[in-house]
N, C-alpha and C positions, 0 to 999 in steps of 0.2 A: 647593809645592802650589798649584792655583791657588787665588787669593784669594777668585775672589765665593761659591763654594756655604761651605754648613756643613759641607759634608763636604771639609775642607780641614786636617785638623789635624797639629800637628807629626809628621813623620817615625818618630819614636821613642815618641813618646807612645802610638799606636794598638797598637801589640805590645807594649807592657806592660799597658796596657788587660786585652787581649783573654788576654795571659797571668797573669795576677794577679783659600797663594800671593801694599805697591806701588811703581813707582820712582821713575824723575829730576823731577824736577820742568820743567813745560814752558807757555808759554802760553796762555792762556786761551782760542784759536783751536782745543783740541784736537790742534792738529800734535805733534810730537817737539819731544821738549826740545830749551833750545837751549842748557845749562849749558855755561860756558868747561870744557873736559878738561884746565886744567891745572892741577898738582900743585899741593896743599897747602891749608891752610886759609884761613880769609878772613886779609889782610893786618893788619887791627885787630882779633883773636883778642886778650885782655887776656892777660897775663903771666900774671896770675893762673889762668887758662886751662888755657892752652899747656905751666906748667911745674910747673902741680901736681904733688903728691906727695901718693898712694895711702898712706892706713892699712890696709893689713890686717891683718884679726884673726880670729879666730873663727867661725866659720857660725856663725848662731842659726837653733833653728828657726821656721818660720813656720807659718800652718796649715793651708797646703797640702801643708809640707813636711818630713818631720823634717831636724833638723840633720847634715850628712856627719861623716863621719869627720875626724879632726886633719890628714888632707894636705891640707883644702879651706881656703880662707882666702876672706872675702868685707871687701870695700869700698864705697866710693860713690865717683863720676867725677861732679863735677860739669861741667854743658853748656851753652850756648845753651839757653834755652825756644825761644826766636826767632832760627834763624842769619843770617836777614839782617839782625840788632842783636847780634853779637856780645857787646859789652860794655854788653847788658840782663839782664834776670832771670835767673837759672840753673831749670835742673831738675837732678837728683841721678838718676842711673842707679846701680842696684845690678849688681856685680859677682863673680865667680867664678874663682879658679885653681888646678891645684896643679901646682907647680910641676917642671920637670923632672927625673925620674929618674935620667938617666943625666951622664955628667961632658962630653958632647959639643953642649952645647944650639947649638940652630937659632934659637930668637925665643920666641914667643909664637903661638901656633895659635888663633884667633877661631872660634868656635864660632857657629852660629846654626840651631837645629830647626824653624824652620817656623812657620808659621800663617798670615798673622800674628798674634801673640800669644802662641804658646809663651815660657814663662819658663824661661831657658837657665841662670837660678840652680837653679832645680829641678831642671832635666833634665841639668845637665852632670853630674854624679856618679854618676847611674844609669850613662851612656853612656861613662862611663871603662875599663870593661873591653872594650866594642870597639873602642877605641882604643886597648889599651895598647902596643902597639907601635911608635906614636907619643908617647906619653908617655917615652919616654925621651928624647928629641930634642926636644920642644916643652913649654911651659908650656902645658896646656889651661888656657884662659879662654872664659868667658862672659857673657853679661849679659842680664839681662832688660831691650829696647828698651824705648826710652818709650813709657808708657801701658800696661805692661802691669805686673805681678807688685809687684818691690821698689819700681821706678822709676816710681810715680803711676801705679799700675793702674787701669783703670776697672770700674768695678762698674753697671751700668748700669740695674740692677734685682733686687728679693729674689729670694731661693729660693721663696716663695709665690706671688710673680709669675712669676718660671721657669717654675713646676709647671706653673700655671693655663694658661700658655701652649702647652702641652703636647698640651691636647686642641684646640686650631685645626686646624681643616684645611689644610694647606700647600700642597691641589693643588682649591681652593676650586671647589664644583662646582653652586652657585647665588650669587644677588646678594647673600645673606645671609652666604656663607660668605667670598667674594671682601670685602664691608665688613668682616669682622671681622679677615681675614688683614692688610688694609691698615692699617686702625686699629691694629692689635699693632705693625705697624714702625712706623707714626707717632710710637705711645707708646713706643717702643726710644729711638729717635733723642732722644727732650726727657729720656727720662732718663739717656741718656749725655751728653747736654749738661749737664743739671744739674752730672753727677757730673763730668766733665772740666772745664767751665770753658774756659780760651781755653785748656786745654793741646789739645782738641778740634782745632785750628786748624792744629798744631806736633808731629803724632805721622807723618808719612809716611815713607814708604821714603828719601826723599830726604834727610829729616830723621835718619834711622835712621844711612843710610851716611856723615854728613859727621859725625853721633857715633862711628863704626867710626875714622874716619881722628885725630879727635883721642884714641881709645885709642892706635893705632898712636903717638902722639907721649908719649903721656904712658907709657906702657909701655917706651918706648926703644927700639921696634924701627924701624930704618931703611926694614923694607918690609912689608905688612901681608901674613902668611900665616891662612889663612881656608879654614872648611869648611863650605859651606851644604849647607843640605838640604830639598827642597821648596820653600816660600817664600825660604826662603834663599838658593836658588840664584838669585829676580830681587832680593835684595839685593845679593847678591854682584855680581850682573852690571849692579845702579844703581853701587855703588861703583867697581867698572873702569871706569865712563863717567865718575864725576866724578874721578877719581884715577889714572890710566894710568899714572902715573909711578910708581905708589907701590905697584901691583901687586908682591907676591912670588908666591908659591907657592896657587892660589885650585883650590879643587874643591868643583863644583856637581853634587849627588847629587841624584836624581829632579826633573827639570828643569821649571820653570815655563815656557811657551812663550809669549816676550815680546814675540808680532806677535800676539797675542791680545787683542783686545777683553772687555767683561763677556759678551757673549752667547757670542765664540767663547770663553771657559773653558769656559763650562756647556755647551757642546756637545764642548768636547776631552771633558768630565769625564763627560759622556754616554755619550760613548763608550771611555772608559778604563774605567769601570764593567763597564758592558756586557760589554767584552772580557773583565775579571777574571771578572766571574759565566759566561759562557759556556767558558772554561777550568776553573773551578771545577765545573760539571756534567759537562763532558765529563771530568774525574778521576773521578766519580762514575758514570762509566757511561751518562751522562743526553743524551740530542740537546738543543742547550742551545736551539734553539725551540720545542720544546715544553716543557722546566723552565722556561723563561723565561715561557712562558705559563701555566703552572699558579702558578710565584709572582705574575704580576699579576694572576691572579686572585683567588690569597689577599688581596694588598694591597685587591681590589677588594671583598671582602666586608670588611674589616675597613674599610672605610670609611663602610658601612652599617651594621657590630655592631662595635663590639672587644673583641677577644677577654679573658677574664679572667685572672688571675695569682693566683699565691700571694699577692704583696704585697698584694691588693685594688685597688691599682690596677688601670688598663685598659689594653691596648696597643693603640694606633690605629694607623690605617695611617703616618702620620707617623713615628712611633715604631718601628713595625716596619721602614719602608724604612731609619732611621739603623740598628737593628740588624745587619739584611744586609748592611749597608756597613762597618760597622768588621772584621768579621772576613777583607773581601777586601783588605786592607789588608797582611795575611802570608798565604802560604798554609800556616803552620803552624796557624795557626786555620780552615782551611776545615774538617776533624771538627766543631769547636765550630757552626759556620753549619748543617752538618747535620742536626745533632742540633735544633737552635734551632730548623729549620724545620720539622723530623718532629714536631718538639712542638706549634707553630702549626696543622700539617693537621690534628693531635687535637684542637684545641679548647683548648690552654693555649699563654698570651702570655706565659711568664715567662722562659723563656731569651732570646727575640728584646728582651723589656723588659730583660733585665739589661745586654743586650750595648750596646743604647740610652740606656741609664744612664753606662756606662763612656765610650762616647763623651761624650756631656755631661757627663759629669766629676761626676754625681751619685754621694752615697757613702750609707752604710749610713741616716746620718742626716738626708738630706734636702739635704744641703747640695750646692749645687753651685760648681763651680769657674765662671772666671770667661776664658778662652780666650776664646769665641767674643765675648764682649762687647769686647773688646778688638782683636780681628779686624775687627769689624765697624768700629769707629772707625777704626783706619788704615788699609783697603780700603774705606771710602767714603769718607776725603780721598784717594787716591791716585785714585779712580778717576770720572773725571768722569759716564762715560754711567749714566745714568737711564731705563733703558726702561718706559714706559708697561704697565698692564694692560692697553689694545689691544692695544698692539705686541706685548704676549709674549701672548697667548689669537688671535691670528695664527702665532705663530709654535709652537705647541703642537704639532701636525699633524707638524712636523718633527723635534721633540725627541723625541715619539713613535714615529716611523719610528726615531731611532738605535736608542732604547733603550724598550723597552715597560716594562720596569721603573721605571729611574729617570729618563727623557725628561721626565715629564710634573715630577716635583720639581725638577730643576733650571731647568726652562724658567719657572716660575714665580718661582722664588728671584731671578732675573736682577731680576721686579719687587719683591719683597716687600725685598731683603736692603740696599737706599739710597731703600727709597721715602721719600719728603718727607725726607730727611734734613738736618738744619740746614743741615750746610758744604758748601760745591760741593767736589767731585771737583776733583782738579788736570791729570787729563789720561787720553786714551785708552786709550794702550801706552806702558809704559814708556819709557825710552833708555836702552840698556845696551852702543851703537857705544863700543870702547875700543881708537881705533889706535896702535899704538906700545906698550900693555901687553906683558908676560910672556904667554908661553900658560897660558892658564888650561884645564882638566882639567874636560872635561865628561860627566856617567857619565848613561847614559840604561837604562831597566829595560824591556823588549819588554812586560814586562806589569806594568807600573806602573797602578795603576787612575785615582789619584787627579790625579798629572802625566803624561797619556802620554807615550810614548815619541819621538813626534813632534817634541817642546816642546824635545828638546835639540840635536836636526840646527837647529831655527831658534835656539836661543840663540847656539851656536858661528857661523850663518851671520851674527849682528848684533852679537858681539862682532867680528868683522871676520876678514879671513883671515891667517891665522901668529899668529891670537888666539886661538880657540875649536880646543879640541882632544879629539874626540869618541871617547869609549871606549863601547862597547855591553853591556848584559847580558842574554842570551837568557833570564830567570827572573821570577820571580811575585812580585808585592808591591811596596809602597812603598818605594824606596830599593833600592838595589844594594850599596854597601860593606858588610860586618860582613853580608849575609844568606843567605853561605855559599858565596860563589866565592872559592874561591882565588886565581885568576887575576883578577879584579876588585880586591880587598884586596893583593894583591901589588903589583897596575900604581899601586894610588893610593898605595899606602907609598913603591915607590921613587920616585914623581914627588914628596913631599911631604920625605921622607928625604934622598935624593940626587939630587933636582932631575931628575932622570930624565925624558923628556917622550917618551910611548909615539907610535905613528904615529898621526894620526887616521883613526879609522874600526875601531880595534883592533876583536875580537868576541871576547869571554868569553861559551864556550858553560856 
């Protein structure tokens, strides 16, 4: 998913939601990274390291999470805080597996849902029954990356501060509203600083993938096999930059596009929206310029009144645009967005608040989860640009033209989402050039909202050529594998299975 908007969350999370996007590290000139691509870890990795041995035992649960079933087993990997001091402080990464079913194992399968900040100890259990056809062949594992869940999550601020934050306007439309939008990130940023400490410093993609490669070691698998999804797809595609040799079997599902700066996400994301809600009207019968105009117009009154709910909260227009956004995320929730918006034209905000809820990860009690605060810490070190409130109230006019719905939210989020942010950014675009790799398996969705579909033809083109190996899916929704093509699900089984490597350019209609 791409990284900078909110509207970036793990792959799998958003359809359970609704049913119930940094990398290499590079110089401080902003250029591409200039990481050596050659295999293995630093040379002075301590023993201790390198040849640990994993206790697994028991899931417990947490309070995000209940505990799995007896086939899950979880551990801690302890890492580098700091991988250029190898043998300084550790951090402790929490882990997940169960191990393979069948009597013909392959390695160990590296899981990673997106965000960043999805916690891959929560999500890998729900997602084991889309994958069990690979569970007989692979040990699924996962881990919640630093900084986020098990592994020294950060908490950035209460649920009272959440709420409160709530009624801001995020598309600030005087001087009053524009201080108060800027001030919320100011105070974001010192209280993830508070709450992270110098781990603030030490949570990047770069950081993520050189923890991916010491699983691979300590796991015992000779070559790391891995299935990203969303953001995962530019983890996946940091780690074939720093690790080419160590490539096994990699599949990037709903493609981050890694020649993308912060401004170009939120204008991919502009317009991956856009598309979704314009397909979603025309299911509906609807010319999607004129729906498209009657919902900016709702959002336009509710930013003048918001509308009331059952719960006695308000639903503002903030809150309503997250709403219309997580249900184009599958198109088995477009009914639900219907119905949510038929309610809104009557004068009640409670379906569009619940579905707003769900994405912010708020529950019955007020509480909310802790995703995006953790998103935000490692896609503001990853990501160096800093665009000014000039810059982006210039470039409004244009986010507008994509998308009249959501142009004007993300064109601001570019400034709101690292304003003043303690740490500098580490760099513009990722590095994710990986010559001499394994073909890596790149699944791109035509109507992807969240990663267009565009982001995967330029992944494949910069992991290099006889590297990036591009399969298409003509369908709706975040993510492609498991959302109903057989032909999709089939071509990534036998490349993951039996090593199989489809032509690029496959199309699964």
């Amino acid at each position: 998913m791409a990284r900078v908007a909110r509207w970036t969350v793990l792959g799998t999370a958003a359809a359970l939601l609704v049913a119930g996007c940094s990398g290499g590290s590079s110089s401080d000139d902003g250029k591409k990274g200039t990481e050596s691509t050659a295999a293995g870890s630093p040379s002075n990795l301590p023993a201790s390291l390198a040849s640990q041995k994993l206790d697994w035992g028991r899931c417990r649960a947490t309070a995000d999470a209940p505990a799995p079933g007896s086939d899950w087993q979880c551990a801690t990997l302890k890492a580098p805080l700091d991988w250029s001091d190898p043998g300084g402080k550790t951090i402790r990464l929490a882990l997940i597996r169960s191990k393979a079913r069948g009597d013909d194992r392959i390695g160990s399968l590296l899981f990673n849902f997106g965000g960043p900040g999805g916690s891959g100890v929560s999500g890998m259990p729900s997602y084991a029954s889309t994958v069990s056809a690979l569970h007989e062949r692979y040990d699924l594992v996962s881990w919640d990356p630093r900084g986020v869940g098990g592994s020294q999550g950060v908490r950035c601020r209460s649920d009272k501060e959440i709420q409160a934050s709530e009624v801001l306007d995020a598309t600030p439309d005087t001087p009053a509203e524009e201080t108060a939008y800027l001030k919320d990130a100011t105070d974001f940023g010192k209280g993830c600083r508070q709450a992270a400490g110098k781990l603030m410093e030490h949570v990047s993609t770069t950081d993520t993938a050189r923890d991916m490669d010491l699983m691979r070691q300590v796991l015992g698998d000779a070559k790391t096999h891995y299935f990203g999804i969303s953001y995962g797809t530019e983890l996946g595609g940091v780690y074939a930059h720093l690790f080419p040799k160590n490539v096994g079997r990699l599949v990037l599902d709903a493609v981050v596009d890694p020649s993308a700066d912060t401004v170009g996400h939120a204008e991919n994301q502009a317009r991956g929206f856009q598309r979704a809600l314009d397909d979603y009207l025309k299911s509906t019968g609807q010319d999607p310029k004129k729906g498209s105009r009657e919902i900016a117009d709702l959002l336009k009154r509710l930013d003048a009144e918001p509308l009331p709910t059952g719960s006695g909260r308000k639903l503002t227009q903030t809150l309503a645009v997250t709403g219309i956004v997580l249900p184009l995320y599958s198109k088995d929730s477009w009914p639900t967005l219907t119905s949510a918006l038929e309610a809104a034209q009557e004068g009640d905000g409670s379906e569009l608040l619940a579905l707003a809820d769900g994405y912010n990860e708020r529950d019955a009690s007020g509480h909310y989860g802790t995703t995006t605060h953790s998103q935000r810490v490692i896609s503001c070190l990853d990501d160096k640009e800093r665009p000014t409130p000039e810059e982006t109230k210039r470039r409004l006019p244009a986010f507008e033209k994509i998308s009249p719905v959501f142009g004007a939210f993300l064109g601001w989020d570019t400034a709101g989402w690292c304003h003043d942010w303690p740490v500098a950014g580490q760099h513009e675009t990722p590095e994710v050039s990986a010559p001499g790799a394994a073909p890596v398996l790149v699944v791109g969705n035509t109507g992807d909202p969240a990663t267009p579909y565009e982001g995967a033809r330029r992944m494949a083109d910069e992991l290099g050529k006889g590297v990036g190996v591009v399969l298409t899916w003509k369908g709706e929704g975040h993510g492609a594998y498991g959302s109903g093509s057989d032909c999709v699900d089939s071509t990534v089984n036998a490349y993951l299975l039996e090593g199989t490597v489809p032509d690029d350019g496959k199309v699964c209609s």
